[in-house]
N, C-alpha and C positions, 0 to 999 in steps of 0.2 A: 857265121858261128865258127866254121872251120877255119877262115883268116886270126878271126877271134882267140882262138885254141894256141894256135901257132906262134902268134905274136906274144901269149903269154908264157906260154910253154921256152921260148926265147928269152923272156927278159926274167925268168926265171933264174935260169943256165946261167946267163952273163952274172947272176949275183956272186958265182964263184967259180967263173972261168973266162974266159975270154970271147965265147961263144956270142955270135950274136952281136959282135963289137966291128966284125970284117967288112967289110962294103959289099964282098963279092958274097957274102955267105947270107947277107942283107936280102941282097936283090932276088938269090938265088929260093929264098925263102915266102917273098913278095911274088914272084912266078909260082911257084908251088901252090900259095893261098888262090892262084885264080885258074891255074893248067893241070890239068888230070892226069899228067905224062909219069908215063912209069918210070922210065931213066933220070929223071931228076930226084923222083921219089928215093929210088936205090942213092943217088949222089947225097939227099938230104939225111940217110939213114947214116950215110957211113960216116959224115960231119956229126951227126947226133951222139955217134957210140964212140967216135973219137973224145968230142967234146965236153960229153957228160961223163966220161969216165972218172973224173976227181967227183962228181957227185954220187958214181955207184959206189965208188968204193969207200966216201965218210958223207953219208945223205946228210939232207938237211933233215931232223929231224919233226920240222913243222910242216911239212910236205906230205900229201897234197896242202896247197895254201887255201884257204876261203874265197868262195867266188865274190867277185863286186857286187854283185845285189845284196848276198847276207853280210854285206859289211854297211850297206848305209842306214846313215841314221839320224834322227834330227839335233840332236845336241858332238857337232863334228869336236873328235878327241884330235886327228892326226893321219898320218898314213902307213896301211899294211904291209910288214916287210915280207918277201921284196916284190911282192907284186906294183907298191907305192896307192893301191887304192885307198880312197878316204873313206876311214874309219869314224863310226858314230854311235851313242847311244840312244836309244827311244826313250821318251817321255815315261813310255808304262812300264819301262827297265827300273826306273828310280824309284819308285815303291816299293821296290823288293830288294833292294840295297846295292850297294855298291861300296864294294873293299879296295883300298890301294893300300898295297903292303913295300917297304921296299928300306934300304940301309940310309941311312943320313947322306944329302946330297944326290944321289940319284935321281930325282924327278918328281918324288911325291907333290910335294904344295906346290909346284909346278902343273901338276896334272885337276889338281883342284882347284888353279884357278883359269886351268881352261874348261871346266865344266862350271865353274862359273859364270866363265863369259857365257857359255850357250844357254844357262837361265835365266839372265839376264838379260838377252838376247830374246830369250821366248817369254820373257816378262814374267816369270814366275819366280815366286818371294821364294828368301832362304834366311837361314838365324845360323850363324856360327856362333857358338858359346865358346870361345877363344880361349882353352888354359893351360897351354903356355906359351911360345914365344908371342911376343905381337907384333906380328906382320899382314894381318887381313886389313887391317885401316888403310895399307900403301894402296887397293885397290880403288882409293875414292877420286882418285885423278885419273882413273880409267873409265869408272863407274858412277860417277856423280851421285847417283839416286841410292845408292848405299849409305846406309846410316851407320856411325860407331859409336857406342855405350861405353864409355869408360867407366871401371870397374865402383869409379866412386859415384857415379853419374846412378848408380845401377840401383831402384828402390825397392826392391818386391818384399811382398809380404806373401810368407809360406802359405799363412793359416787366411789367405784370401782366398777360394776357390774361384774358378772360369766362370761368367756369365754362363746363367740357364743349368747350374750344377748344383742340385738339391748339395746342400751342407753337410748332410750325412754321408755324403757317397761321396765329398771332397774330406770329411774327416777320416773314413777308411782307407783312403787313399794314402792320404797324411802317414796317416798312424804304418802302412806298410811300406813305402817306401822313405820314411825317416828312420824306422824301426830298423833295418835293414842296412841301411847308413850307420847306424849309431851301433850298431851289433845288438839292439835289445832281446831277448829273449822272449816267450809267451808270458810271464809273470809280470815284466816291467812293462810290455805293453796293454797290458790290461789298466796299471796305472795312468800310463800316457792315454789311453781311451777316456776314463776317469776326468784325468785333468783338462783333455780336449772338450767334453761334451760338459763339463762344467764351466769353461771358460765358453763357451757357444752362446748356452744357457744364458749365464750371466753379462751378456754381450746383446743378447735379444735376436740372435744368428736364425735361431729355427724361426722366430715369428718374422722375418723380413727384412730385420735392423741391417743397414747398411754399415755401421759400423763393426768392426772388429777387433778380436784379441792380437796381440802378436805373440814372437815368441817370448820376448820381454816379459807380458802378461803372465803367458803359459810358464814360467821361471818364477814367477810371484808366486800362482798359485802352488807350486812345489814348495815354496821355502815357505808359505806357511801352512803348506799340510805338515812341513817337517816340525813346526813347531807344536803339530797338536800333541796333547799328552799320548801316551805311548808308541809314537811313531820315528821318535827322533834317532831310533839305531835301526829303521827299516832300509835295508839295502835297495828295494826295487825302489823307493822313495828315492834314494839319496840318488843312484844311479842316474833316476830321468833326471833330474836334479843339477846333477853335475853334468851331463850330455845340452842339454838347453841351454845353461850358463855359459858354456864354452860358443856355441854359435853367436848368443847376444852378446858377447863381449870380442870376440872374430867379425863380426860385421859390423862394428864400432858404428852400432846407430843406424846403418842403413835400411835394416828391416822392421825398425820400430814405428810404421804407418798404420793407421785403422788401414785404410786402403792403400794398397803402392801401387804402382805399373798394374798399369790393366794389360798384361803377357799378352793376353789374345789379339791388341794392337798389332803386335810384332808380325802377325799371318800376312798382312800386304804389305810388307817391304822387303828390301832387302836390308838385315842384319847385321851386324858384327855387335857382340857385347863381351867385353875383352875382361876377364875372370883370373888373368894370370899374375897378375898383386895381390889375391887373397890368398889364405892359407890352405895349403892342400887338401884338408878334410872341407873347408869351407867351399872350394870351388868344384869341387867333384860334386859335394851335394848339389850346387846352383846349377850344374850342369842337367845332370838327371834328373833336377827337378822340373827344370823349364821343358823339357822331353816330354815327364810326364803330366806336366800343365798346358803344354800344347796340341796333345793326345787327347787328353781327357775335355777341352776345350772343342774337339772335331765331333769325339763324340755324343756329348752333350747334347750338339745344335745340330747333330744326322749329318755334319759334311761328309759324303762317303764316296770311293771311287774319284780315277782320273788320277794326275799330280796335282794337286794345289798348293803344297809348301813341302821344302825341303830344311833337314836339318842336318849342318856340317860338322862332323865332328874331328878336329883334327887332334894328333896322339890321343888316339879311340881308346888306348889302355885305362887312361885317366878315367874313364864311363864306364868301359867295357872288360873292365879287370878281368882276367880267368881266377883270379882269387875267390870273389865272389860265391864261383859253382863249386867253390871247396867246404863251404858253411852248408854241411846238406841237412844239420840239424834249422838251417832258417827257413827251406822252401828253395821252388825257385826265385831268382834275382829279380825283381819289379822289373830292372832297366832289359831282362830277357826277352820278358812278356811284350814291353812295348814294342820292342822289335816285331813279332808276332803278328801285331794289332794293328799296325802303322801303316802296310800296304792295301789293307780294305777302307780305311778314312783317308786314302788319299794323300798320306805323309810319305815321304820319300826317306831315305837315311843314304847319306855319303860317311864312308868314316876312310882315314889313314893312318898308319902308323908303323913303326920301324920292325915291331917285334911281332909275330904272328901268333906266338908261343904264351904270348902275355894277355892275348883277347878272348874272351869266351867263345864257347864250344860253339857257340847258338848264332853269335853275329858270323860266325866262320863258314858253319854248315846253312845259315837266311841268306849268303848274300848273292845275288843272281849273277853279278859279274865281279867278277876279282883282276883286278893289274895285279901285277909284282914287277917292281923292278931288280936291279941285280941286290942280291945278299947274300950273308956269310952263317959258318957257324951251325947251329941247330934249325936255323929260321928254313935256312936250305933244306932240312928232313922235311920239318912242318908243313912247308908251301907244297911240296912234291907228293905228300899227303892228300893235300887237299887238291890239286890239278890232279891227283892220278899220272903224275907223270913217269916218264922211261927213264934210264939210265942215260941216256944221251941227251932226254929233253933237260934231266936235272944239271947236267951238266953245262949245258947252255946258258940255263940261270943264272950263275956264276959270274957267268965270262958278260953278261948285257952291258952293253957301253949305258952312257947317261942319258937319262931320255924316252930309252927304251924298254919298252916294257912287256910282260910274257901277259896275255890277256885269257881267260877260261869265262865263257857267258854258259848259260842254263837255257837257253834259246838262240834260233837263229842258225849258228855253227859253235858244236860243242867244243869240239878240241882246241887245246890252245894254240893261239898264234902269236905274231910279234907285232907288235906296233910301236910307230916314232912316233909322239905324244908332240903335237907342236908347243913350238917354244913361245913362252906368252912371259914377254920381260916387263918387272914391274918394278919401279922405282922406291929406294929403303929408306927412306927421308922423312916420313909428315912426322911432322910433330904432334904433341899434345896438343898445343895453340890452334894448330891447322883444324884437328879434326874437332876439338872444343866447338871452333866457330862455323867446321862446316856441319855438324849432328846441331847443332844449337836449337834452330827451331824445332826440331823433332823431340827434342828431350824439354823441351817446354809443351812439348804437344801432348806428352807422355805425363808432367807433372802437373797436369789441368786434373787429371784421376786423383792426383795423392791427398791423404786426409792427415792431418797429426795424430798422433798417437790418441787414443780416450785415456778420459782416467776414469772410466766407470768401477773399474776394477780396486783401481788405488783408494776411491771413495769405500766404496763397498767392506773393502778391510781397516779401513779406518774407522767404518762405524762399526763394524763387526770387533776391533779392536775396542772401543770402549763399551762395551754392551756387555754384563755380566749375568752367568748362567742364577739361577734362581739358589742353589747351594750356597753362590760367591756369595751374592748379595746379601744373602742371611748371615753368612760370616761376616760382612762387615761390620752388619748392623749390629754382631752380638758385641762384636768388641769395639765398636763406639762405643755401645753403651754399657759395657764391662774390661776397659781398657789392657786390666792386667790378668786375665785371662792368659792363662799358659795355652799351648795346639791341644794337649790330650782332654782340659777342661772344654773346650772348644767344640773338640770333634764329641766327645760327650753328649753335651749342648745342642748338637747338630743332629747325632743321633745315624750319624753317615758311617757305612764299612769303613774298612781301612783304604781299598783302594778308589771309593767315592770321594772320602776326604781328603787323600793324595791330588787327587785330580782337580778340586776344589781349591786347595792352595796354590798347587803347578800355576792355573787359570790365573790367579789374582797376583803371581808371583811376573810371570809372562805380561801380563798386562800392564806391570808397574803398580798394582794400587798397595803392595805389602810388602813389609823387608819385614826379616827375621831378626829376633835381639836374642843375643844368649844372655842369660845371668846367673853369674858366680856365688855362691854363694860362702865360699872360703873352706867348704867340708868336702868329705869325701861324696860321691855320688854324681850322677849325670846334671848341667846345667837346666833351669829352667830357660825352655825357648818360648818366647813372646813375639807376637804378630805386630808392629806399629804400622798403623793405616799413613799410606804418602799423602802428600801434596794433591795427587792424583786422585787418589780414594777418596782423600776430602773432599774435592771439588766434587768428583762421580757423585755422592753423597749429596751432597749440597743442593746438585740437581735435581732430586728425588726429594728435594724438601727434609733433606735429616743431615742434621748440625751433629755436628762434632766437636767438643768440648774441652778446651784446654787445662789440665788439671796440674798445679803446682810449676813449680820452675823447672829449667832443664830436657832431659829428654825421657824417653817414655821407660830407661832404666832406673832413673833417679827418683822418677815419679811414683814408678812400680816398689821402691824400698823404703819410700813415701810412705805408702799405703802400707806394706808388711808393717811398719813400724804404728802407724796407728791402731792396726787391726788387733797386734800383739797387746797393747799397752791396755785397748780398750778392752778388751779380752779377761783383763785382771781386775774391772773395776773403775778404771781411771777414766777421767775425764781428758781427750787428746785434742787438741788441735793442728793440722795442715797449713803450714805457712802463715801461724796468723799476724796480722795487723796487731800488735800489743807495745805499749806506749814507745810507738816506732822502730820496737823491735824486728826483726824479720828470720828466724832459723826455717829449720826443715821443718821440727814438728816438737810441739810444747804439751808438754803431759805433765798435769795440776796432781800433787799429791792431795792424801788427805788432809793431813794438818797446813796445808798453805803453799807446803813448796811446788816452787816450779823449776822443772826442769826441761832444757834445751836436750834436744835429739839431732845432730849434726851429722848428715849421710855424707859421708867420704868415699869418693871414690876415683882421686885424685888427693897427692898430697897440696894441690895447691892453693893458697890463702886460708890454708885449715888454720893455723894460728891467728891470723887475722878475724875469724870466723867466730872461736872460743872466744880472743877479748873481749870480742862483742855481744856477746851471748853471755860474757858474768858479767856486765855492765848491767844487765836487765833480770837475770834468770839466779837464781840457787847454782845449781851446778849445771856441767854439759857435759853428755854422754856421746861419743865420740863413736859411729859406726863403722866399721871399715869395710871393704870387699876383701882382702886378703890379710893375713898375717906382717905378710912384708912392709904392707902399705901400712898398718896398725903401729909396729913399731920405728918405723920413718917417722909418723907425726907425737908419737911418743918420747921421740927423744926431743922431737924442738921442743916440745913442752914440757919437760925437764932442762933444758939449757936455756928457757926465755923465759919462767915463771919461777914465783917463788914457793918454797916449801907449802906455803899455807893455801894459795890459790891451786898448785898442783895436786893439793885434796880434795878441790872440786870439780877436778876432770878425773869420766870415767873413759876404759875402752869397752868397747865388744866387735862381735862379727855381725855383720849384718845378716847373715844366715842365723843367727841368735833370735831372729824375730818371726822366722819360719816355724812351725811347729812341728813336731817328729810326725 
């Protein structure tokens, strides 16, 4: 032990003097460690206070250094400066985290993937969720047994929870760390709760169904809750709304599987699933979700205690925002808690990143061992913060060559010390092609789980789209069978509030089975609006066994002034006829006076073939009465029949308004 002391105590010295480099001061030190003599002792004192004097007067500030027993450890980092002992971390260190903080270039992803090799090495699985640079794929010609996901490669489906995870306790899940993601507030996740446990539902989720909704689905049901009557200016509606659409249409398809990736796969390999093609909102969420789908997957199935799988996170900000702890109206951050939770089931967390200033309070103050290498700036306050360090240690910081790094653990030896991180060179080459064919089998191994999308859902609103409330239905049937029915004779008839009736229309308006016809009547006063049943309505109808009945030529305006003219004339006495068959005559409508004559009723409402219309009509009839919809139009066909007829036959054309056959 006393050679032991001596010799360290020596190569100590030499790290910044010359001490210890002499031959004679060598040997003279080598006698000492085994002769008890007092004059060598005085001789080794006075080379001691020579020698060390450049270290009394600017010490090293990491001194005393750590002994070699509390530096070993089974995942080796490197060696401790300057004793040169090799430095390591414990397996039951990685549970409780581990921070590598340092400026661009310095050592960072150098230092994670020499804790790579040592997992790799102790055969313990790891998942790096890559977003951004990609450089983890270089390791597959070091590492063979490492898989890489390319970003398109990538299927998951949010709204799939972990094997052995009742649905309900993966919909909570959901619902708080999407909510959270998305900035929802408590009002709009009550809706997203809503929409969730109605897409479950209708999915067959609670009774067993292996199928599922995505988010696809869960964006259906919003846009046609949006379409139900009074919902469509609902903010918390629109909000989830527009938050879903933007993911489904960001992950151009990839997450539209009943089932995708079965995640929980991902526990016995090694990992890389590279996320830095998608869009920033989009790959932050995939990150922390897979965090907390591989969490929630441990504890589900009781895996608790030990390492079992680590998760790498490189630029930790992207996960671990200090943003986050600033929404204190949201709770704490889902991705905090995980942290938290992660060292009793046996999840490890590595994270690195340049800014310290930018990662939350919680991965800062969780994590058991923290590197830094050299930084600048603010990051320098922050680190110095968190080490507890002196004026001299922070100054140190500064000045670390590349490599090396200022180390502070929570066990073992508290204060910090230096360590040279070995150098683990890895080649910037593979292609996409390379790593295509060498994950190949694995992502087939992965897409044996995948389901296509259902359409239970799309079915489900297409029947629910043609299916009408019992209000509609009676509206149709009144105006099949009373076609020119104005809405107020309607709702009348109906006997419905005002805003039962609104909602009754809305319905059959939404559905296609009604368009609205305005009719002019050429006076003053508000338009009669008329309901014409579609194409649509008809057919619905048809279904139900109720015909609907084509009256007169034209469309259901012309029809409708059809009718006003009948009703008027019949009204006085006269005998009217609707289009009839009369010795191959054909007008609008033929009303027989008393002494014989007959006269033609011509609805105009257009001036075109109106002259063609009258020839034909004093060919067969007495006179023809000429209706118009406006004044304008009345006297347009007034004057061709003054410039195309003669005096005598122009006494047997009348005009009027067709609102003339309305009653007051």
């Amino acid at each position: 032990m006393r050679k032991h002391f001596i010799m360290k105590t020596m190569a100590a010295l030499a790290e910044m003097s010359e001490f210890g480099q002499d031959k004679d001061t060598q040997e003279l030190i080598e006698i000492l460690a085994l002769d008890d003599d007092d004059e060598l002792k005085r001789d080794f004192i006075d080379i001691l206070d020579l020698e060390a004097a450049p270290q009394i007067i600017s010490p090293d500030p990491f001194f005393p250094y750590p002994s070699a027993e509390d530096m070993i450890g089974e995942l080796e980092i490197g060696n401790v400066i300057p004793t040169l002992d090799r430095f390591g971390l414990n397996t039951n260190q990685i549970p409780k985290n581990i921070l590598i903080l340092g400026s661009h270039g310095t050592g960072k992803t150098n230092s994670n993937f020499v804790l790579i090799r040592g997992l790799y090495q102790k055969g313990i699985p790891f998942l790096i969720p890559e977003v951004a640079k990609i450089k983890y794929r270089n390791l597959i010609r070091k590492f063979p047994d490492i898989q890489v996901i390319r970003s398109q490669d990538f299927l998951p489906n949010p709204l799939n929870g972990p094997d052995n995870t009742r649905p309900i306790i993966w919909l909570g899940d959901f619902i708080y760390f999407y909510s959270y993601e998305m900035g929802l507030m408590q009002r709009s996740q009550s809706y997203l709760a809503g929409a969730l446990d109605e897409a479950y539902r209708i999915f067959g989720v609670y009774d067993g169904s292996e199928e599922y909704p995505t988010p696809e689905d869960l964006r259906l049901i919003f846009s046609e809750y949006m379409n139900r009557p009074g919902t469509r200016n609902d903010d918390f509606a629109l909000r989830n709304s527009q938050r879903i659409s933007m993911m489904t249409i960001l992950s151009e398809g990839r997450m539209e599987h009943s089932i995708g990736h079965k995640i929980e796969k991902l526990n016995d390999w090694p990992v890389v699933i590279e996320l830095g093609e998608q869009n920033t909102e989009l790959r932050n969420f995939n990150a922390r979700m897979l965090f907390h789908y591989m969490l929630r997957h441990r504890i589900s199935n009781g895996i608790r205690g030990g390492l079992e799988h680590v998760i790498i996170f490189d630029e930790a900000k992207t996960v671990f925002d200090a943003n986050l702890e600033k929404n204190f109206h949201m709770g704490i951050p889902p991705i905090d808690l995980l942290v938290s939770y992660a060292r009793e089931y046996g999840q490890g967390v590595i994270l690195d990143d340049q800014e310290a200033t930018k990662l939350t309070n919680s991965i800062k103050a969780n994590s058991n061992c923290k590197f830094s290498f050299q930084v600048s700036g603010k990051e320098i306050e922050e680190i110095s913060r968190m080490y507890c360090l002196d004026y001299k240690e922070r100054e140190a910081l500064t000045q670390l060559p590349t490599g090396v790094a200022l180390v502070k653990m929570d066990e073992r030896h508290t204060e910090p010390f230096l360590v040279k991180v070995d150098h683990f060179p890895v080649e910037d080459e593979v292609s996409d092609e390379e790593v295509a064919e060498h994950s190949r089998k694995f992502i087939e191994y992965l897409n044996k789980d995948v389901r296509p999308r259902s359409t239970i859902l799309i079915q489900k609103i297409e029947k629910k789209k043609s299916l009408l409330s019992k209000n509609a239905l009676d509206y149709l049937k009144a105006i099949a069978k009373k076609p020119y029915l104005s809405l107020s004779q309607v709702k009348s008839i109906l006997g419905l509030t005002n805003y039962m009736f609104n909602k009754t229309v809305t319905e059959l308006e939404v559905k296609g089975c009604i368009s609205r016809i305005k009719i002019y009547s050429g006076k003053k006063g508000h338009p009669v609006i008329l309901t014409d049943i579609t194409t649509k309505g008809k057919e619905y109808l048809a279904s139900l066994g109720i015909r609907t009945k084509q009256r007169g030529k034209g469309g259901l305006k012309h029809q409708f002034w059809q009718e006003m003219a009948r009703e008027h004339w019949s009204s006085m006495g006269y005998k009217v006829m609707v289009e009839p068959k009369v010795e191959g005559a054909n007008t609008d409508v033929l009303v027989f006076g008393a002494n014989g004559n007959r006269k033609a009723v011509e609805i105009a409402l257009s001036q075109n073939n109106q002259l063609k219309n009258i020839l034909r009509d004093l060919e067969y009839f007495d006179d023809v009465l000429v209706a118009t919809e406006t004044k304008a139009l009345m006297m347009k066909v007034e004057a061709e029949v003054q410039k195309n007829l003669d005096e005598e036959t122009i006494k047997k054309v009348k005009f009027c308004l067709l609102g003339d056959f309305i009653s007051e």
